[in-house]
N, C-alpha and C positions, 0 to 999 in steps of 0.2 A: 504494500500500500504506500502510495507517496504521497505527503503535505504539500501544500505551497501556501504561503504565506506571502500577501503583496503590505509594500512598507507603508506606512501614514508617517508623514516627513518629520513628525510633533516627537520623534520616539527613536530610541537609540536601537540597533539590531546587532546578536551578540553571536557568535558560534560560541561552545563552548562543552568541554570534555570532561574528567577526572583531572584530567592536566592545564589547562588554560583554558583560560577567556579571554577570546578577541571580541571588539566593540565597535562599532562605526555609527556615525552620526546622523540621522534621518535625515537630513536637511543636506547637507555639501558632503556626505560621505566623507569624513574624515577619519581619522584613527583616534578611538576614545580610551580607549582600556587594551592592553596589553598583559594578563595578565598570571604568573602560576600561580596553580589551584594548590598544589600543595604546597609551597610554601608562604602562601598570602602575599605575594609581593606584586602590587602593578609595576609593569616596569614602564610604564608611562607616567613619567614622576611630572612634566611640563606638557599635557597631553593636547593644546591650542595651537600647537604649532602646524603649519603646512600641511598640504595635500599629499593624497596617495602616493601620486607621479607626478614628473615634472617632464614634457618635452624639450627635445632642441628643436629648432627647424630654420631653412635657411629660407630666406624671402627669393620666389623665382625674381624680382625686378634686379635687389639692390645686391644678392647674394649675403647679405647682412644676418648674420647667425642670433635667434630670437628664443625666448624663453617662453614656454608657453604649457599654463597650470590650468585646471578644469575649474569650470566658474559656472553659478546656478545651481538648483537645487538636482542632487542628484538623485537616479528613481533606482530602489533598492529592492530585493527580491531574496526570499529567502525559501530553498527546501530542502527535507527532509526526505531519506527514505535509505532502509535497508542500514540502521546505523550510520548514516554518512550526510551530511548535513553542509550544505553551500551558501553564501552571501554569492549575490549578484550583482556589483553598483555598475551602474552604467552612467556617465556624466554625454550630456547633448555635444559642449562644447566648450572652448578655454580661453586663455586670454593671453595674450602676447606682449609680452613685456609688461604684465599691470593694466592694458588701459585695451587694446585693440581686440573684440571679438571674432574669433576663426573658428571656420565648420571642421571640428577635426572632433571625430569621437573617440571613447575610450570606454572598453569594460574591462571591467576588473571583477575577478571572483576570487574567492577565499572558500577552501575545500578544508574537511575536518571530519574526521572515524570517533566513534566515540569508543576505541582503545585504541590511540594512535598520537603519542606523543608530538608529532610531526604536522605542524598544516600546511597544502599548498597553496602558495598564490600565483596567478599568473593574469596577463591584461593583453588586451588586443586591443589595434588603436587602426582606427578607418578615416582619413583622411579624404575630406570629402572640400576643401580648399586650394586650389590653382595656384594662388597664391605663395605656399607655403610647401616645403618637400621635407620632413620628418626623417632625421637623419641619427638622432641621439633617444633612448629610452631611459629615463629613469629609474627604476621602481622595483619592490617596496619604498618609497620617502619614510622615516621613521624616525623622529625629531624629538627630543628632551628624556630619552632613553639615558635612564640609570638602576644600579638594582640595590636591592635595600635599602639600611638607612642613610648608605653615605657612600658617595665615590670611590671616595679614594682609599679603597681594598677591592675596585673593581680591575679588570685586566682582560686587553683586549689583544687575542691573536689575530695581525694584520698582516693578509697574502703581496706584503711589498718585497722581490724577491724570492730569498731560501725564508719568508718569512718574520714578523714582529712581533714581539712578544713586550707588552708596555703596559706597566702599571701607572694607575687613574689616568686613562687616557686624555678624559675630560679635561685636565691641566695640562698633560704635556704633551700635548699636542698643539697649545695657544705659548711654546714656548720657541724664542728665538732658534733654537735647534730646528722645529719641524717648522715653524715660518719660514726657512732659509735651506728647502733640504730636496732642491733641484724640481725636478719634475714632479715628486712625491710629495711636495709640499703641502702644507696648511695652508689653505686661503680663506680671508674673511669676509664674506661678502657684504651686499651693500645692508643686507638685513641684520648683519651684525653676526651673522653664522656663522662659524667656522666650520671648514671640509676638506676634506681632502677625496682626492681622484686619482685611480690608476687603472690603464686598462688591461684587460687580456685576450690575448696573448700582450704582450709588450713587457711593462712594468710589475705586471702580477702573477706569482707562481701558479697559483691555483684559483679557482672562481669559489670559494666558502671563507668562511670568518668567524671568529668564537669572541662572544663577553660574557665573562662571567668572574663570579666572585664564592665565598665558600657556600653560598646556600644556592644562588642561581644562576641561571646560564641561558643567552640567548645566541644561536647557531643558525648561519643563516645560507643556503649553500643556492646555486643559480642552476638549474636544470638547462636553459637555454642554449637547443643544439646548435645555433649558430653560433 
């Protein structure tokens, strides 16, 4: 037998196992709750920030490389069946630089077993703007992630090279070392966010990544056969 469940935008929609609870927001589908079930911790400690995904795309006129996040309310869908349990956001279309609306769509689904430590996410994005050629994908965006009460005994494995291994990344990653640390660098953007970017094949050994600390752990690894 399979449920479906259609969203009323007033109301947050949650997967949720023995192991975590994910969360997204009725209204712009954003990420609300992050969170392990067993050991009580959201690891959404700043959960306001930013969108699912973030595009690149280059403008056909000026060739001018543009930023473009999903904007409007997004219509969410959720079912049920055989133990396994899906979030559906689909957003209509995004905004370019902040200000310019473009017909580019995006869905995104979030898959969950309920004995299955592991959720998938994955998104497909249909470009339906002349305009603009989608050249760069984002996603998951996953923004004010930390675990427990406090930083710094957190520790992030980062695939730059044979790999890094850095205790409170949070800080030492906003330190003159990784601001000044070539292509691998920390950069701060105009919102005040600090990130860093490496691609693969290139800069990164492997496509996964571990944070965690002594009670929790989030693993993030990329299926993506291309």
């Amino acid at each position: 037998m399979k449920r479906q469940v259609v969203s009323d935008v007033r109301m947050e929609h949650s997967l949720d196992n023995r192991y975590f609870e994910i969360s997204v927001d009725g209204g712009d589908g954003r990420l609300t709750r992050l969170a392990n079930r067993v050991t009580g911790d959201d690891y959404l400690k700043h959960p306001s920030g930013g969108a699912l995904y973030k595009l690149y795309c280059l403008n056909a006129e000026t060739g001018v490389k543009v930023e473009v996040v999903p904007s409007g309310e997004a219509r969410i869908q959720k079912t049920e069946s055989g133990g396994k349990s899906c979030l559906g956001i689909h957003f209509d279309g995004g905004l370019a630089d902040g200000n310019e609306h473009v017909h580019i769509e995006a869905s995104v689904t979030i898959e969950s077993d309920d004995d299955d430590p592991e959720s998938l996410w994955s998104i497909r994005v249909r470009n339906r703007d002349s305009r603009y050629r989608v050249v760069e994908v984002l996603f998951p965006c996953v923004r004010g992630v930390y675990l427990g009460e406090s930083w710094r005994d957190d520790v992030m494995i980062y695939p730059h090279h044979a790999g890094e291994k850095t205790l409170a990344p949070i800080e030492e990653y906003t330190t003159p070392r990784y601001l000044g640390f070539g292509r691998a660098q920390t950069v701060r953007g105009e919102d005040g966010v600090f990130s860093r970017e490496i691609n693969y094949c290139g800069l990164a050994s492997m496509n996964w990544m571990y944070y965690y600390d002594a009670q929790n752990g989030l693993y993030l690894a990329s299926y993506d056969p291309d």
